[in-house]
SERO-4910 file (N, C-alpha, C, O; in steps of 0.05 Angstrom, whole numbers):
BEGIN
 pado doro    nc1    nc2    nc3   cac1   cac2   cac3    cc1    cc2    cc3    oc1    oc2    oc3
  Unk    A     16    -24      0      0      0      0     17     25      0      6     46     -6
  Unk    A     46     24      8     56     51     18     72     53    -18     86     72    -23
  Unk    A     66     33    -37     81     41    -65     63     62    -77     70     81    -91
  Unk    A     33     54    -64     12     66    -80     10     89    -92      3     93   -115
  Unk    A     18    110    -71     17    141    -79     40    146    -90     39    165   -106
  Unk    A     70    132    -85     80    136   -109     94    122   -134    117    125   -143
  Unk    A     71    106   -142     59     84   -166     47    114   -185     52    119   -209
  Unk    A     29    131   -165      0    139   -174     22    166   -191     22    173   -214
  Unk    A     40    177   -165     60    202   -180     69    198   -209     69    214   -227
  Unk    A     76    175   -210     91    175   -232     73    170   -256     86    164   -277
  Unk    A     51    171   -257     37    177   -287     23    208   -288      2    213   -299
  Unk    A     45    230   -271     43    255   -281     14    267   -277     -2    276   -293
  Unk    A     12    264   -244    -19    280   -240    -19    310   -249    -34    318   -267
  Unk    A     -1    325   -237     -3    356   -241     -4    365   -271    -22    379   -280
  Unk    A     24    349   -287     13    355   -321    -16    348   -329    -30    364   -342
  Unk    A    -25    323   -321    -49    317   -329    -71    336   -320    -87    341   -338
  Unk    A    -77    352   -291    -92    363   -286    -87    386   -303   -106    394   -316
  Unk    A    -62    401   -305    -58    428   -331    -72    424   -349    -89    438   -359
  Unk    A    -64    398   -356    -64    395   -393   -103    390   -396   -116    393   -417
  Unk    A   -113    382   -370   -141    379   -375   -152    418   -372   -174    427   -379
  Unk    A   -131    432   -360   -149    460   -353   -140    478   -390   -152    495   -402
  Unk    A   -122    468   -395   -122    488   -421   -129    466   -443   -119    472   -465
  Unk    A   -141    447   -442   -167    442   -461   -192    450   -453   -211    455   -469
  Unk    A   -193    451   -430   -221    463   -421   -224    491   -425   -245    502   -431
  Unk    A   -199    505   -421   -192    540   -441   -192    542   -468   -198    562   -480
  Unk    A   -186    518   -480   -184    522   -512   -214    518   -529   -218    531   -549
  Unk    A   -236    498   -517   -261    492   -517   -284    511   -515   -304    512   -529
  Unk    A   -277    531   -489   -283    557   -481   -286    575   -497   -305    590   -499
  Unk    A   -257    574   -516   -259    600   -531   -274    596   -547   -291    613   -551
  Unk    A   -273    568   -565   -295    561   -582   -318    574   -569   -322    593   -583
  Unk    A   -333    575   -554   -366    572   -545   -363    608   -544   -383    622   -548
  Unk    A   -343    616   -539   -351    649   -535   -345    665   -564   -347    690   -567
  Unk    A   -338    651   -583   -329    661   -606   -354    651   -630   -351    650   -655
  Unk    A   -382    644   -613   -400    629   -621   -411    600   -629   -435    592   -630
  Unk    A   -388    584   -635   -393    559   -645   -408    536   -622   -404    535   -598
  Unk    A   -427    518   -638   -438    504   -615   -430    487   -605   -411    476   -616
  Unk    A   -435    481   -591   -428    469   -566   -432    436   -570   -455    428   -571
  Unk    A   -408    413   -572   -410    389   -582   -398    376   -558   -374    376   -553
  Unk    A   -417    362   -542   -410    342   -515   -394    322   -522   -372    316   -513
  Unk    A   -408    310   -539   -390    282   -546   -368    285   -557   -354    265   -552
  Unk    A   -353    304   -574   -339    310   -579   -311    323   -546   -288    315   -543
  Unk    A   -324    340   -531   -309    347   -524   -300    333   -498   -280    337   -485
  Unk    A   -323    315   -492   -303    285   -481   -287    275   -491   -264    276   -482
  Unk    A   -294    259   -521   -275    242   -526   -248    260   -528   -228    246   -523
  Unk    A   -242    288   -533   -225    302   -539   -200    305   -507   -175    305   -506
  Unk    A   -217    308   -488   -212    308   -467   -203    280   -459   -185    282   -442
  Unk    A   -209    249   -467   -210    223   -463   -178    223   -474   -159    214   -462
  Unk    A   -179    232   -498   -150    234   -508   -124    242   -504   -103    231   -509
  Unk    A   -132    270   -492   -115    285   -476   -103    272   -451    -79    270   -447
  Unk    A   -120    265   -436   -107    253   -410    -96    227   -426    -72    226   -425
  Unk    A   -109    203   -444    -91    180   -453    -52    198   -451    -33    197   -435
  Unk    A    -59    213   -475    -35    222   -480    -17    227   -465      5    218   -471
  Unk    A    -21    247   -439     -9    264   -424     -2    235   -410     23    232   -409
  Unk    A    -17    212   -400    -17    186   -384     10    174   -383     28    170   -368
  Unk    A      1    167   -416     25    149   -437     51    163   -432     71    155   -420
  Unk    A     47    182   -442     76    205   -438     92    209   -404    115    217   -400
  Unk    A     78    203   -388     93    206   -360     92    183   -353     97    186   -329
  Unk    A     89    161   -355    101    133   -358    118    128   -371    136    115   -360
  Unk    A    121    134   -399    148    127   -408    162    138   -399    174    123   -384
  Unk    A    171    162   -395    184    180   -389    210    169   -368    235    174   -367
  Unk    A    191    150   -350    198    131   -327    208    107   -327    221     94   -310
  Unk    A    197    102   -351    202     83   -371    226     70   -371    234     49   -362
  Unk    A    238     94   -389    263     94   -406    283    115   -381    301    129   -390
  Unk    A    278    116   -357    298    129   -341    318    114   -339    314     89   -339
  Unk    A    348    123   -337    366    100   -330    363     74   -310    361     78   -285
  Unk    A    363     59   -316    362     31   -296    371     28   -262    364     17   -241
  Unk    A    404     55   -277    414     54   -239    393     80   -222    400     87   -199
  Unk    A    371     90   -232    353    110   -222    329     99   -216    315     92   -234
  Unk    A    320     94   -186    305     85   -178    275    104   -181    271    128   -181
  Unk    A    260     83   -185    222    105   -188    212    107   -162    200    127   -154
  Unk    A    217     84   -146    208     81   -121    233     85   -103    255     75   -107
  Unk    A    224    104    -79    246     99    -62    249     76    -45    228     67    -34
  Unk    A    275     62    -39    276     29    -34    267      9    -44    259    -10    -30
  Unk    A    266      8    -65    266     -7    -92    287    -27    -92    310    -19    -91
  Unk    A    284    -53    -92    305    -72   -100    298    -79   -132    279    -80   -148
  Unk    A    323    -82   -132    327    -78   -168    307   -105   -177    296   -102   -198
  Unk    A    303   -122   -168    279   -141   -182    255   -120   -185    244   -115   -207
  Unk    A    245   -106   -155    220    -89   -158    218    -68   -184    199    -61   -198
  Unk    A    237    -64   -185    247    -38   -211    245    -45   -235    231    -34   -252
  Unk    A    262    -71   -238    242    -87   -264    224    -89   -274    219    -85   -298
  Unk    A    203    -99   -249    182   -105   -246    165    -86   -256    152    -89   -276
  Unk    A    167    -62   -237    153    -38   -233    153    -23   -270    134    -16   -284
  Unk    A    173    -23   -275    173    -14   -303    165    -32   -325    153    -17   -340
  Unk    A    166    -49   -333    142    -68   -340    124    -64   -349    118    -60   -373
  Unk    A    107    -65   -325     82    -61   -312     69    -28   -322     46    -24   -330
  Unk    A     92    -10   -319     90     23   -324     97     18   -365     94     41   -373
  Unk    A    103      4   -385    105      4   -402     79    -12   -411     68     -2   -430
  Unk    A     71    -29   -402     43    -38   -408     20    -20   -410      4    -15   -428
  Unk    A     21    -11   -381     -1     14   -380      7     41   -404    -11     50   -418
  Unk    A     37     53   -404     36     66   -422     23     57   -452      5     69   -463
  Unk    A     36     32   -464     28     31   -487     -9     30   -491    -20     35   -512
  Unk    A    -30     19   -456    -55     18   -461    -68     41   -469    -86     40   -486
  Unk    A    -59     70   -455    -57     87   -457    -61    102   -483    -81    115   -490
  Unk    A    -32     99   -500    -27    105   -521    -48     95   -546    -59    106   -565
  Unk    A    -46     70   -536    -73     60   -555    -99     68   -552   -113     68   -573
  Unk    A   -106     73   -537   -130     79   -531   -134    109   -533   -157    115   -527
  Unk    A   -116    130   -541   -113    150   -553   -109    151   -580   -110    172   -592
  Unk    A   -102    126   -595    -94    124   -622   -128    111   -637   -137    110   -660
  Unk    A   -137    101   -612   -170     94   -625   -183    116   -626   -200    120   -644
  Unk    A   -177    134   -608   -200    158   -607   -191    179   -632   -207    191   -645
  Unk    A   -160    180   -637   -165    191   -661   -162    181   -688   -154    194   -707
  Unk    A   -170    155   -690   -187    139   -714   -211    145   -715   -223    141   -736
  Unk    A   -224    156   -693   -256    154   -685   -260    188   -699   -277    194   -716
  Unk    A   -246    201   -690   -239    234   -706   -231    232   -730   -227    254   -741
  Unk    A   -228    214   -742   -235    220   -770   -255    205   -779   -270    211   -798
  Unk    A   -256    190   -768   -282    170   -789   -310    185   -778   -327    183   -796
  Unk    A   -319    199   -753   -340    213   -755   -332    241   -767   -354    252   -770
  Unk    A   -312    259   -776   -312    280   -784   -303    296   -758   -301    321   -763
  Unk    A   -298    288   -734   -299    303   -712   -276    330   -721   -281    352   -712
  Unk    A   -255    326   -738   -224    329   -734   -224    348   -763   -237    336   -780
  Unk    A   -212    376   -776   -206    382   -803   -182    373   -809   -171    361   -791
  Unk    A   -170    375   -831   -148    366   -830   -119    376   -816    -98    365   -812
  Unk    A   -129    406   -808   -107    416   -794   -114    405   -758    -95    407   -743
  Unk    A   -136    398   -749   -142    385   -727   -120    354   -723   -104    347   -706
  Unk    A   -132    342   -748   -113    313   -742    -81    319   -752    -68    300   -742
  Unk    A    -64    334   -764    -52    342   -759    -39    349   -729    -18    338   -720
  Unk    A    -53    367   -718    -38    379   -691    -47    350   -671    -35    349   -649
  Unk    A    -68    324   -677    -61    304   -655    -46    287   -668    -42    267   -653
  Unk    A    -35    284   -688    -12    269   -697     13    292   -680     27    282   -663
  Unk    A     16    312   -683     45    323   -676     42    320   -650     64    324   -639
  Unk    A     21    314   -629     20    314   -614     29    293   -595     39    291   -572
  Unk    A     18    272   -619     28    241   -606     55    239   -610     67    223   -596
  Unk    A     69    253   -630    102    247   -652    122    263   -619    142    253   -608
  Unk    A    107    291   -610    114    297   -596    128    280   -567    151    275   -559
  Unk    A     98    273   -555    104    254   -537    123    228   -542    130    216   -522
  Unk    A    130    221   -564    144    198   -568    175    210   -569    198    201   -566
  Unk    A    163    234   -575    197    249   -581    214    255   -555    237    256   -549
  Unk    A    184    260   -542    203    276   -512    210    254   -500    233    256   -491
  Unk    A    194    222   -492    195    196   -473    209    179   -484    214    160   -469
  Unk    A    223    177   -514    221    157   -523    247    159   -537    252    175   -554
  Unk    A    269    134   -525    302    143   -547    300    136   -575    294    112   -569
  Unk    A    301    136   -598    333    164   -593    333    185   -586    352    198   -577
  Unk    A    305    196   -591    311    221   -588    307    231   -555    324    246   -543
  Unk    A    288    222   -546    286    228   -513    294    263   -512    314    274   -504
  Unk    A    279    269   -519    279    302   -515    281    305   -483    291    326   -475
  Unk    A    273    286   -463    268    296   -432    292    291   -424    293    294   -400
  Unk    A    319    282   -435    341    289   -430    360    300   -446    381    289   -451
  Unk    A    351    321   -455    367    331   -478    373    368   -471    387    385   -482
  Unk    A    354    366   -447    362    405   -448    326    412   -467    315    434   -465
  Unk    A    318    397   -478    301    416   -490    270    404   -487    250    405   -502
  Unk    A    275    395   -462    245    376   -452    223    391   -448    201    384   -456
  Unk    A    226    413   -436    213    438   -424    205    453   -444    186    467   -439
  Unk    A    214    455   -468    206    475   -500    177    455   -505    154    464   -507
  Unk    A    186    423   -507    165    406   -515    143    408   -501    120    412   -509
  Unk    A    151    405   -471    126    414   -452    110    430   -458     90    420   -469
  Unk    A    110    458   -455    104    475   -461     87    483   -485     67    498   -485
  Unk    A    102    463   -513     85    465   -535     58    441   -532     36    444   -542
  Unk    A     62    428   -523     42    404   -516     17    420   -500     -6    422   -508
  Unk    A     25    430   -478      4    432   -463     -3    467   -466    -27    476   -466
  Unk    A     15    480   -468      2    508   -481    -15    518   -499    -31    536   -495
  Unk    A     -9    501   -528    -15    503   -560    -32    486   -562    -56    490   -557
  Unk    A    -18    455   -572    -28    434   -581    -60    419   -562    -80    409   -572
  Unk    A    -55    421   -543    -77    412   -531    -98    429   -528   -119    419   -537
  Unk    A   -100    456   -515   -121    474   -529   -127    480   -555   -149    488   -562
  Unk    A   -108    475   -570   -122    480   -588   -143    449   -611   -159    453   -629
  Unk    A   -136    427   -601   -150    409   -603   -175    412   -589   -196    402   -599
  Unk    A   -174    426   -566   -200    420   -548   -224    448   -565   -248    451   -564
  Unk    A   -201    465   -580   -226    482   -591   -228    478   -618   -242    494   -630
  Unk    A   -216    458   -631   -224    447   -661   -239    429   -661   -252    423   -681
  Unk    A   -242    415   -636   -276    391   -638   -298    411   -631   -321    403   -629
  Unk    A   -289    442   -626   -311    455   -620   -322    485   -652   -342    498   -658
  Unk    A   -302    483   -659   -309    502   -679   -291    488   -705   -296    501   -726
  Unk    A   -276    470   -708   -276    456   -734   -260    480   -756   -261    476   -780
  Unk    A   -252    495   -749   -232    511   -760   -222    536   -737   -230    547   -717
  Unk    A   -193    539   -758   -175    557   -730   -177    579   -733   -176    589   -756
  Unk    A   -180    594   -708   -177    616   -702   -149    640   -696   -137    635   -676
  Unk    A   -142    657   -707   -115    669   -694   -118    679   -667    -98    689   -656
  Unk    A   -143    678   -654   -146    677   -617   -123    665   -601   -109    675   -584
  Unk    A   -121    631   -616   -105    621   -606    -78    621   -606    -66    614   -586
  Unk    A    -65    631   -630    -38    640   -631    -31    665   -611    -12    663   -596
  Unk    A    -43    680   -610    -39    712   -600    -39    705   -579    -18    710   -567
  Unk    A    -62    690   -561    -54    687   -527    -42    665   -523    -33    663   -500
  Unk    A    -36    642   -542    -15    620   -543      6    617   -542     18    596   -535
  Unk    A     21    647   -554     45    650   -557     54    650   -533     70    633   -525
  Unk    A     41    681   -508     60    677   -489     54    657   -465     69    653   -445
  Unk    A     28    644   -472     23    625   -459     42    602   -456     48    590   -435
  Unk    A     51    598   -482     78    575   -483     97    576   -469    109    557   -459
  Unk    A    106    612   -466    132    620   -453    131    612   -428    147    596   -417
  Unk    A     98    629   -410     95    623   -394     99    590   -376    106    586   -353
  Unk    A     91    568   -400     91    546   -389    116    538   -396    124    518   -384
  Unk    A    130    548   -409    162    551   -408    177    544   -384    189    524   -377
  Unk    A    172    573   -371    184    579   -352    172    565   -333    184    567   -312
  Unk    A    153    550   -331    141    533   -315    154    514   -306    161    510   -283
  Unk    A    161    497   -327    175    473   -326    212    484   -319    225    475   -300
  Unk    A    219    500   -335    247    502   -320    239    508   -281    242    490   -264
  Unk    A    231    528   -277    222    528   -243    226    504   -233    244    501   -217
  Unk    A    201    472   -247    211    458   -234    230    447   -227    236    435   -207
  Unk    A    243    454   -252    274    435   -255    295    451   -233    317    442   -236
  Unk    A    295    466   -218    312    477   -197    316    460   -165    337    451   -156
  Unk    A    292    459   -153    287    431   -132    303    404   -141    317    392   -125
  Unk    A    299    395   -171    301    373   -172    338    377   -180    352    359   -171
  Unk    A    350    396   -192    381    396   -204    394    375   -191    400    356   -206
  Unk    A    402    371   -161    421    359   -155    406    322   -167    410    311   -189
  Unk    A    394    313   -150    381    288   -172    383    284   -200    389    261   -204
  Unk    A    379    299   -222    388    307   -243    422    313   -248    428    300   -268
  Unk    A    438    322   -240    466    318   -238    468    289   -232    479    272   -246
  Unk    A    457    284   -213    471    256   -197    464    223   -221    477    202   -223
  Unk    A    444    230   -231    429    213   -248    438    221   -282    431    208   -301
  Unk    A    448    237   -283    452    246   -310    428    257   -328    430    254   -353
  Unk    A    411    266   -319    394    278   -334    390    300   -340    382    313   -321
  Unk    A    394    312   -362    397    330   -378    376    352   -383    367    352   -405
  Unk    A    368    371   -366    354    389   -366    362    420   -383    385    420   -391
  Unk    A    349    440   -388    354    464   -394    361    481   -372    360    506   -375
  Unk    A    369    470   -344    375    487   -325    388    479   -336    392    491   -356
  Unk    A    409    444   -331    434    448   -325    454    451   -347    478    451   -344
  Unk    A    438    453   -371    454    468   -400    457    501   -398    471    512   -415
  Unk    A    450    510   -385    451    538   -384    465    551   -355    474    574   -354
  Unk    A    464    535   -334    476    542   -311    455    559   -299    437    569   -313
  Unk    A    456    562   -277    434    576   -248    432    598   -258    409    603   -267
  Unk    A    455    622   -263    463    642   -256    445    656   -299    433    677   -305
  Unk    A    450    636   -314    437    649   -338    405    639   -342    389    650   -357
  Unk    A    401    615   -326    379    611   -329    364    628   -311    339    625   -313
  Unk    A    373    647   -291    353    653   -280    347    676   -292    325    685   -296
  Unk    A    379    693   -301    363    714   -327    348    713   -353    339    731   -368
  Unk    A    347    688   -355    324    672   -383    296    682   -368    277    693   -378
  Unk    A    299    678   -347    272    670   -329    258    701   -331    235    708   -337
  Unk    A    281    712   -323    271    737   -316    260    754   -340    236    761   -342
  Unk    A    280    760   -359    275    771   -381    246    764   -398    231    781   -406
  Unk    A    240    734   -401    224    727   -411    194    726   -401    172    724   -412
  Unk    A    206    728   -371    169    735   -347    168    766   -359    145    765   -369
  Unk    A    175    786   -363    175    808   -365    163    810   -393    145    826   -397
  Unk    A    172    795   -414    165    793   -445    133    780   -447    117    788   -464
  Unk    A    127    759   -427    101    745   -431     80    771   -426     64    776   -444
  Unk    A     81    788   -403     64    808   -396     64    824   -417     41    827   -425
  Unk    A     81    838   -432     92    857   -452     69    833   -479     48    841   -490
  Unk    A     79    812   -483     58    801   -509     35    806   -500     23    823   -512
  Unk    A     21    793   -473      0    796   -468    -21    826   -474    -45    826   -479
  Unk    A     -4    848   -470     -7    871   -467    -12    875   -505    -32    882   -517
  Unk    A      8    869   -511     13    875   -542    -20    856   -556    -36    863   -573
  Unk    A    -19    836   -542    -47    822   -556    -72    845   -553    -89    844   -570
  Unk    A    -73    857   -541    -98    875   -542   -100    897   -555   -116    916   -552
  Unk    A    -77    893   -576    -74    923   -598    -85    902   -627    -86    910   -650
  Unk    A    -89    881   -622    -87    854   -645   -118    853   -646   -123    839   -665
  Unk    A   -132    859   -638   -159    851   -644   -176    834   -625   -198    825   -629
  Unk    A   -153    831   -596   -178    819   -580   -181    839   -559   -161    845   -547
  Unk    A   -203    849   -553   -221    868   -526   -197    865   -501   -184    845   -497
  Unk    A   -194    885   -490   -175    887   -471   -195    875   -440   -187    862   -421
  Unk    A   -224    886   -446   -232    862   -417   -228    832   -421   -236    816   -405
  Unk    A   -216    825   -442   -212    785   -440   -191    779   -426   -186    759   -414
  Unk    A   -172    808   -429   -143    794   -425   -137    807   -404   -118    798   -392
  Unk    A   -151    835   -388   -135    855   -361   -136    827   -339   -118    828   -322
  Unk    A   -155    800   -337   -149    780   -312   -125    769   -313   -117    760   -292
  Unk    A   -107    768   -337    -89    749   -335    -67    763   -319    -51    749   -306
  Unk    A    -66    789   -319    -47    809   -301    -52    805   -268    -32    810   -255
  Unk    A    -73    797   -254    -72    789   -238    -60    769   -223    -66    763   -200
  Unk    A    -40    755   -241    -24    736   -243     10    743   -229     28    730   -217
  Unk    A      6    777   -240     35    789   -233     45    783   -210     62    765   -211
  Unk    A     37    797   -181     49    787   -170     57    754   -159     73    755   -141
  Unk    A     50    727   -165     59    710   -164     76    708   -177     95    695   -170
  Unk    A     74    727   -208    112    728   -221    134    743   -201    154    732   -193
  Unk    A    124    775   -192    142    785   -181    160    761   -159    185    757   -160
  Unk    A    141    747   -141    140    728   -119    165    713   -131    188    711   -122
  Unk    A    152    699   -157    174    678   -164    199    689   -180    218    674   -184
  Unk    A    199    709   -186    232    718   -197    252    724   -175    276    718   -175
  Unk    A    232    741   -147    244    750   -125    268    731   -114    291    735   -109
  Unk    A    246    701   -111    262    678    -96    283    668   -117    307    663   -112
  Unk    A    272    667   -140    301    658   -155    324    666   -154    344    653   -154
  Unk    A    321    707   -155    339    715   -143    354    715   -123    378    719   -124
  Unk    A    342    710   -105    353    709    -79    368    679    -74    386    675    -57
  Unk    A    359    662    -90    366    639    -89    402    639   -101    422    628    -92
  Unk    A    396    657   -127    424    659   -144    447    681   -124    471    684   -126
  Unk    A    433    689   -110    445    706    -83    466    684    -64    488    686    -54
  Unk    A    448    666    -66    465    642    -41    441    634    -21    442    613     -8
  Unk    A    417    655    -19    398    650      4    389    618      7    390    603    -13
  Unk    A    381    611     27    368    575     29    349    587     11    341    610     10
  Unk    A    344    561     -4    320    560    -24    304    545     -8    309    526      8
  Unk    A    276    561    -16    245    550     -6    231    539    -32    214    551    -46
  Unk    A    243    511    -37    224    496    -56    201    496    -57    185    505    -73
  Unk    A    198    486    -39    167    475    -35    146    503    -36    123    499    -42
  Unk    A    153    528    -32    133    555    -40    144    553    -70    128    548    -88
  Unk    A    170    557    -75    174    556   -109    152    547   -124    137    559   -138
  Unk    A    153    519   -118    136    509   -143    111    508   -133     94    498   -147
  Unk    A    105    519   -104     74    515   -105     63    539   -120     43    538   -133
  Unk    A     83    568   -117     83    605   -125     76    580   -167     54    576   -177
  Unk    A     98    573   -177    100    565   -197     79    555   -206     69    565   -226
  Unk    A     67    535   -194     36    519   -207     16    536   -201     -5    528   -211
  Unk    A     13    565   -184     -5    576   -178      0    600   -208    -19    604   -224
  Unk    A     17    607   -209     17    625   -233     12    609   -261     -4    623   -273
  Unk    A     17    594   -271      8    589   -288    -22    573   -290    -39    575   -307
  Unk    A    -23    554   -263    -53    556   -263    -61    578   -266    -66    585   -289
  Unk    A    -65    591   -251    -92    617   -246    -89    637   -264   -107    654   -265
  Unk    A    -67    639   -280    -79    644   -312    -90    628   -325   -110    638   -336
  Unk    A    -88    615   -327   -108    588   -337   -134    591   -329   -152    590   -345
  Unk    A   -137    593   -303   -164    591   -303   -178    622   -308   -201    624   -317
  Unk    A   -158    646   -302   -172    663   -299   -190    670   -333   -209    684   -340
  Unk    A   -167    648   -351   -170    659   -383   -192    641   -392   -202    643   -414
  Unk    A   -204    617   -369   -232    606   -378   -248    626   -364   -258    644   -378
  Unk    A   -250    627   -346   -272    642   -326   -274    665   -347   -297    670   -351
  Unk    A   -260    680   -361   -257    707   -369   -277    696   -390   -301    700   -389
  Unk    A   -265    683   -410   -287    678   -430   -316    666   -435   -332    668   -452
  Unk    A   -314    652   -410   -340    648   -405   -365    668   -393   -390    667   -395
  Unk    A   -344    688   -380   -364    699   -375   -369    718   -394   -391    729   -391
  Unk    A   -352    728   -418   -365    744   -445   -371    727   -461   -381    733   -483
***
């Protein structure tokens, strides 16, 4: 019983709960931009999303080096074992996302630029979990992230809803990406020394503390600046003034980075809770917003 909860970690609850809130943002925009409203569709779309996101944080675990334990006190038979077991479920996963989008085309659910973005989506996930290429140790795991759950997945969740694309989604997608950018590096700070010790290859530790945290910085400063710039583009400035309410959890989280690149003890555990709270609660604030116009 005490593997259970973390059996349950390692098929990537927190991505999966994201990746379910910005399809539920991308679906949204459909319904406020008029198009109707398709249930069955935006389950099965949703059904897919989590397969995917599932599949993808099991392998991931997968294909970790052998001397890197999943479980802490793991005897190497369990580890065998355990991964197995976590490759089975991934591939049920995977399949069962590869039926649903057979099912998107043969009812029409999907245009062709729809099945498109869940093919790149699946090519993705295989790219980031899966060697040779294993993007999740390459330094550039966190770009993929970011495009997966920023872009690609909202914007699936609003092509089973309006069946052609909108430039809505580019304009607040762009810095949305950054944003979830910088998401994923954050996390990668707690975890560095594990990552050194294991050899895994992050975009912190290709860039070092001291430049990644001016990446961090520069680019929190640039997401607000697009955001700002999107409301000279053609969308209403009441859709987008909630997402600014977001600021100070940025100021919050550049503060500690700094202070961190200072020498101060780092406070992880507010890091990434400040971290999942900022990019959640743009997230949600950018459904709530459109729902309610």
């Amino acid at each position: 019983m005490n593997r259970l909860p973390a059996l349950l970690k390692l098929g990537g609850p927190l991505f999966l709960f994201l990746a379910v809130m910005t399809y539920l943002y991308g679906s949204v925009v459909a319904v406020y931009l008029g198009f109707s409203w398709n249930a069955a569709a935006f389950w099965l779309g949703l059904g897919w999303a989590a397969f995917v996101c599932i599949g993808m944080s099991l392998l991931v675990e997968v294909f970790r080096s052998f001397d890197e334990p999943l479980i802490p006190g793991e005897t190497q038979s369990e580890r065998l074992f355990t991964r197995n077991r976590l490759l089975m479920a991934a591939l049920i996963a995977l399949v069962a996302a590869s039926f649903i989008t057979i099912y998107f085309q043969g009812a029409k659910l999907l245009t062709t630029v729809g099945l498109v973005l869940v093919g790149a989506g699946i090519l993705l996930v295989l790219a980031y979990a899966v060697p040779p290429v294993r993007l999740a140790a390459t330094g550039f795991g966190e770009l993929t992230l970011a495009v997966l759950l920023a872009f690609i997945i909202p914007s699936i969740g609003f092509l089973l809803q309006a069946k052609e694309y909108h430039r809505i989604l580019t304009l607040i997608g762009f810095p949305l990406m950054i944003l979830g950018f910088l998401f994923f590096i954050v996390l990668s700070f707690p975890t560095y020394a594990g990552d050194l010790k294991y050899g895994r290859t992050t975009l912190l530790m290709r860039l070092g503390w001291e430049r990644a945290i001016f990446l961090h910085h520069s680019l929190m400063v640039g997401v607000y600046f697009l955001f700002l710039a999107v409301a000279f583009l053609g969308i209403p400035l009441r859709i987008l003034w909630p997402v600014f309410m977001g600021l100070p959890f940025a100021v919050l989280q550049g503060w500690w980075l700094q202070n961190i690149a200072r020498g101060a003890p780092p406070v992880w555990k507010l890091l990434v809770t400040n971290a999942i709270a900022l990019f959640g609660l743009t997230i949600y604030l950018l459904i709530m917003t459109f729902l309610l116009h």
